[in-house]
C-alpha positions in Angstrom: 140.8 43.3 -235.2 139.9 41.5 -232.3 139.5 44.8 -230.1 137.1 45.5 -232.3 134.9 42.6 -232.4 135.0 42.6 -229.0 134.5 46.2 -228.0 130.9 45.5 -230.8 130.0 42.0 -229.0 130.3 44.6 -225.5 128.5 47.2 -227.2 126.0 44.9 -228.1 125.7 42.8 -225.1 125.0 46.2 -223.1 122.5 47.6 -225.6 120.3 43.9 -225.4 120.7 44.3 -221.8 119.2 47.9 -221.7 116.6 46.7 -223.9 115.1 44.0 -222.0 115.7 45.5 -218.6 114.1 48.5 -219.6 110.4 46.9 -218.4 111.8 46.1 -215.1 112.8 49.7 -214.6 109.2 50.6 -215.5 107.8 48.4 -213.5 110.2 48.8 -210.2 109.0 52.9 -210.4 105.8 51.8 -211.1 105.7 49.2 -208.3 106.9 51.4 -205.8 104.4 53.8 -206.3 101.5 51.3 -205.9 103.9 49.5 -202.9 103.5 53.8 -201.1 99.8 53.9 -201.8 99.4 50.4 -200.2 101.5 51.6 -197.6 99.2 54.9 -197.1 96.0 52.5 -196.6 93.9 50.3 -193.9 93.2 47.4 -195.2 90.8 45.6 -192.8 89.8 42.7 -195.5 93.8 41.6 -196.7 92.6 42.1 -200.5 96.4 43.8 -201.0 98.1 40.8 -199.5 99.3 40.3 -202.8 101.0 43.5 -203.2 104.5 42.3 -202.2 107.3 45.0 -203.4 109.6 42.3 -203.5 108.0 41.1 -206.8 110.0 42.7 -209.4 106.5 43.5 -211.7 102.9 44.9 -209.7 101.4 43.4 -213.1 100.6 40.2 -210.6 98.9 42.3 -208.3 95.7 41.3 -207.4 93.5 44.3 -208.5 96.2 45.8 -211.0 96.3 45.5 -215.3 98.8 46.2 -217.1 99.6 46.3 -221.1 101.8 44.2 -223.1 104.4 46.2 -222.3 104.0 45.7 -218.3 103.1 49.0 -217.9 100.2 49.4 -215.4 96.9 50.6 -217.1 93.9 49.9 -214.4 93.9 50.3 -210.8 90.7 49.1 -209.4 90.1 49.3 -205.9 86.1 50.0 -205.2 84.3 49.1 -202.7 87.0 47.4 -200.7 86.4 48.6 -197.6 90.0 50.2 -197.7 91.1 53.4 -195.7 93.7 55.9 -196.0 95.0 58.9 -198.5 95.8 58.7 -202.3 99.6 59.6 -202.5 101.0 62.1 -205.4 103.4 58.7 -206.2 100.4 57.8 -208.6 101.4 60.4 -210.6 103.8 58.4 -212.0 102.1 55.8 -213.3 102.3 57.1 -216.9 100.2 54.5 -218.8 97.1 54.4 -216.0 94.3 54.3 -218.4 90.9 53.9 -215.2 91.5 55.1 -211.7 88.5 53.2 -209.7 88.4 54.0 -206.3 85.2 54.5 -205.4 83.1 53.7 -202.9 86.2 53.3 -199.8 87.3 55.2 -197.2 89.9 57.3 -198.9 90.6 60.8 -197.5 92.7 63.5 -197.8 93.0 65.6 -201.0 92.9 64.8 -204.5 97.0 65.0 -205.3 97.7 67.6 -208.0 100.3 64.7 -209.4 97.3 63.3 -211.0 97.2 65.8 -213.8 100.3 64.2 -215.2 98.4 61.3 -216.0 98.2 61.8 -219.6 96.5 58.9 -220.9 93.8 58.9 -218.2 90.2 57.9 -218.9 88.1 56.7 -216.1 89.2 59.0 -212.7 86.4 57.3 -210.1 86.7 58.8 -206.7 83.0 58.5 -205.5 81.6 58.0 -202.6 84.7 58.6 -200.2 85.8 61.2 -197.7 87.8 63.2 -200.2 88.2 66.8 -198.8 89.9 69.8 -201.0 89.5 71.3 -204.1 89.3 69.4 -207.7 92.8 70.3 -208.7 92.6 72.3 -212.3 96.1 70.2 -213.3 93.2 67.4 -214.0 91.7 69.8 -216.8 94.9 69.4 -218.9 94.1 65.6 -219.6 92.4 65.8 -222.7 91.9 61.8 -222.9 89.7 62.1 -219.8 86.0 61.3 -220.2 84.4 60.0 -216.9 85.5 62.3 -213.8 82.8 60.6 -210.7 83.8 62.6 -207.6 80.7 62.7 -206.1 79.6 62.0 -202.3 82.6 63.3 -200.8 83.2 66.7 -198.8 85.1 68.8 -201.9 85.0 72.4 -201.8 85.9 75.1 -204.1 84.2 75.6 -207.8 83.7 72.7 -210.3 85.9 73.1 -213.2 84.2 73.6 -216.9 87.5 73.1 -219.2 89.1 71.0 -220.7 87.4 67.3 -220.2 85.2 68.7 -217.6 83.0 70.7 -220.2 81.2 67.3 -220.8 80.9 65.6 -217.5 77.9 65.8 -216.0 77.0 67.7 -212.9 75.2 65.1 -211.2 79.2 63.3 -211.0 80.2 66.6 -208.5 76.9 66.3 -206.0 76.8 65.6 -202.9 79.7 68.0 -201.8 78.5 70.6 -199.7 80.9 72.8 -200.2 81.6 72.8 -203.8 80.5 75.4 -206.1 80.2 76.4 -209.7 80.6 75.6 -212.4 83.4 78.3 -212.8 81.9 80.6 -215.1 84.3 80.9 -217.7 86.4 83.2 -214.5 83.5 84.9 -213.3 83.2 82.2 -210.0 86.3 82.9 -207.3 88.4 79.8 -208.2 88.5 78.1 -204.9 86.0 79.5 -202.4 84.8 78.2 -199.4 87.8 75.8 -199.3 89.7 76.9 -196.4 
């Protein structure tokens, strides 16, 4: 009898446990990926001083929101001056609901990773140094409604499914070398990209 009260008060204890640590397991994956993307950027003005990984929840972070559940929904960088590439770690920030990083210095490619970011909204990439195609993995969101990657240097074709069947062209200008809209697979998908 007493085996068995204590083998439930165990069970119990460990299944409390997992319950509340669960957040903190979120938010250690999800801090680490926002701790490599600060760690892939300049930042000339200190605004990430507050991005300590030794904080066990980024939900503190100067520039972050999260839900009630600690689970990081907005990352708003723009126009902070800030350099460097967007790393496919993002991709695993599963509740990001806006992605504002316009008007920066970020280069380097849009990752693909960002297509698994399901409940995605607001993906603001204007006005930086982006350079690649627009990967097709972001047609797949169907929560997405604003895509802004104009004033960058993409190249390829402009996708029309999915989400992108509504955004307007005037958010894809200003890249030289990017074409289309893909005509339902009539346009080469990613010409003049190499």
């Amino acid at each position: 009898m007493a085996m068995a009260a204590a083998s439930r008060f165990f069970f119990t204890l460990t299944l409390t446990l997992s319950v509340c640590l669960l957040p903190l397991v979120y938010a250690n994956s999800e801090g680490d990926a926002l701790y490599t993307f600060r760690r892939s950027l300049s930042d000339p003005d200190n605004l990430l001083q507050s991005w300590d990984p030794t904080l066990v929840n980024p939900c503190t972070w100067f520039h972050i929101t999260c839900n009630q559940d600690n689970r990081v929904t907005r990352v708003e960088l723009y126009k902070n001056n800030i350099q460097g590439t967007i790393p496919a770690e993002l991709g695993n920030l599963k509740s990001l609901i806006s992605l504002d990083l316009y008007n920066n210095n970020i280069s380097g490619t849009i990752p693909l990773s960002l297509g698994k970011l399901k409940s995605l909204v607001f993906l603001r990439l204007n006005d930086n140094r982006l350079t690649g195609p627009i990967p097709r993995d972001l047609t797949g969101i169907s929560s997405l409604k604003v895509v802004d990657v104009s004033n960058n240097n993409l190249c390829g074709t402009i996708p029309t499914s999915g989400p992108f069947e509504h955004i307007p062209l005037n958010n894809f200008e200003n890249n030289h070398r990017l074409e289309g809209p893909e005509l339902l697979g009539l346009a080469s998908y990613d010409t003049n990209c190499s």
